[in-house]
C-alpha positions in Angstrom: 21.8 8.6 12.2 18.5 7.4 12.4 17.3 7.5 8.8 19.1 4.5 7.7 15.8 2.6 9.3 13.0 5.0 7.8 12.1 2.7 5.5 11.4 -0.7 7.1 11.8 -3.9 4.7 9.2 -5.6 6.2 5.7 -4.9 5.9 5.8 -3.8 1.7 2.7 -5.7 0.5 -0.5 -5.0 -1.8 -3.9 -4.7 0.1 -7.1 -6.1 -1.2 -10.7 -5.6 -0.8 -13.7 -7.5 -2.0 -10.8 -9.7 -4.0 -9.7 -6.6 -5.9 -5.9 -4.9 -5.0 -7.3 -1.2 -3.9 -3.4 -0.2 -2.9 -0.1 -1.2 -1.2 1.4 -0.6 1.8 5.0 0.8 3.4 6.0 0.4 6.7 8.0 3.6 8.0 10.3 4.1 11.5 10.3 7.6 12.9 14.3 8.8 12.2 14.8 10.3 15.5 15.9 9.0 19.2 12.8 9.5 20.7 9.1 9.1 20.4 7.0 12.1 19.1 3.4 12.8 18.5 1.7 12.2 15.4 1.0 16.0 15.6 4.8 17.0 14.6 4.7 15.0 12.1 5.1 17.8 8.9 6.2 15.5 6.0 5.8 12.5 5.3 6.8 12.3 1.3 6.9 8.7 -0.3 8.5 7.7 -3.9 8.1 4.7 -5.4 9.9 3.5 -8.5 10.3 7.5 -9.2 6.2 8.5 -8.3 5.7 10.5 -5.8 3.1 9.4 -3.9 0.4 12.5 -3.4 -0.5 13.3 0.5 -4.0 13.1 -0.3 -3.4 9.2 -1.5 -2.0 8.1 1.9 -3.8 6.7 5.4 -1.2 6.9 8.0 -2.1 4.0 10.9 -0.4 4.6 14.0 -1.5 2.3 17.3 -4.1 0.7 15.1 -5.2 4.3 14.3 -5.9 5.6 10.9 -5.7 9.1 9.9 -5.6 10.8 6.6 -2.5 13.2 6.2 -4.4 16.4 6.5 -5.3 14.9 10.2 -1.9 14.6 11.0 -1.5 18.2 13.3 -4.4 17.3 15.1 -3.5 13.5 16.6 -1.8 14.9 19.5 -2.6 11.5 22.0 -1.0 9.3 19.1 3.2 9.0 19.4 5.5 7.2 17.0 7.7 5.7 19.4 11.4 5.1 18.3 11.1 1.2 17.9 7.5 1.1 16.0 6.6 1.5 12.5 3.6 3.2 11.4 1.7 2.1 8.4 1.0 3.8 5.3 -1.1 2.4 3.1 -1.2 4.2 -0.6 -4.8 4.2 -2.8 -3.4 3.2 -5.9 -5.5 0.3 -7.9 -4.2 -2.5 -8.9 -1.5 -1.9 -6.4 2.0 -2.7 -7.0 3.6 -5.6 -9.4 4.9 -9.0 -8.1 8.8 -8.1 -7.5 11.3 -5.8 -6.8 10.5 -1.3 -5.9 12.4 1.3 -4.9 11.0 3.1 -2.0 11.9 6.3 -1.2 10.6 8.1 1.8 11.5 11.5 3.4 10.2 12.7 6.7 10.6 15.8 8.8 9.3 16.5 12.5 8.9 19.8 14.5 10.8 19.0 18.0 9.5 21.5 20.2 13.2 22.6 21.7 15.0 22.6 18.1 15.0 25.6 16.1 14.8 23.7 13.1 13.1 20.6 12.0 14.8 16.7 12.4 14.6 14.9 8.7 15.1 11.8 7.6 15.7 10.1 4.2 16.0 6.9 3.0 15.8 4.4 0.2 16.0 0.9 -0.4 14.7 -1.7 -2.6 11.8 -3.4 -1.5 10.1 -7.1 -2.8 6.5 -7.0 -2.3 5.2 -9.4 -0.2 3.4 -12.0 -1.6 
């Protein structure tokens, strides 16, 4: 129900450092009703234009937080609440080209009183911000 609004399209923009584009980033809503820690957070898988985006090539910045993926089980006092996007910004340099992307992102969260995990999916086409 949700995952209609995974991928949010605002926020889809190349970052630079020292005048150089180090990477780009995507703005993400958690597809579930409620808030959760950052800790049951177990996937967070990214596509874009048909590359999957490796774990180890994302910062995840929740609450003006940044944590690698591999961090992720451990940021228990960190929640993604329903209504606000967390950041995830993608090493890749040279970033993205000027235009149009497809972004495809896939998520899945461990809710403690579900025997199974919640996912979400979602794609859309993205213009990068200038």
């Amino acid at each position: 129900m949700f995952e209609q609004y995974l991928v949010n399209p605002e926020g889809f923009r190349n970052v630079s450092e020292e005048n150089q584009i180090i990477g780009y980033e995507v703005q993400l809503r958690i597809p579930y009703y409620r808030g959760l820690p950052m800790s049951c957070v177990e996937v967070i898988d990214l596509m874009v234009d048909g590359e999957k985006v490796a774990n180890e090539d994302q910062l995840i910045t929740v609450k003006g937080e940044t944590f690698t993926f591999a961090e992720l089980p451990t940021v228990i006092n960190h929640r993604w609440e329903m209504t606000e996007t967390i950041t995830v910004f993608v090493k890749k340099q040279g970033g993205l080209t000027q235009g149009e992307h497809k972004v495809h992102a896939f998520v899945s969260l461990r809710i403690s009183y579900l025997p199974f995990n919640n996912e979400g999916e979602d794609e859309k086409i993205l213009v990068l911000e200038a």
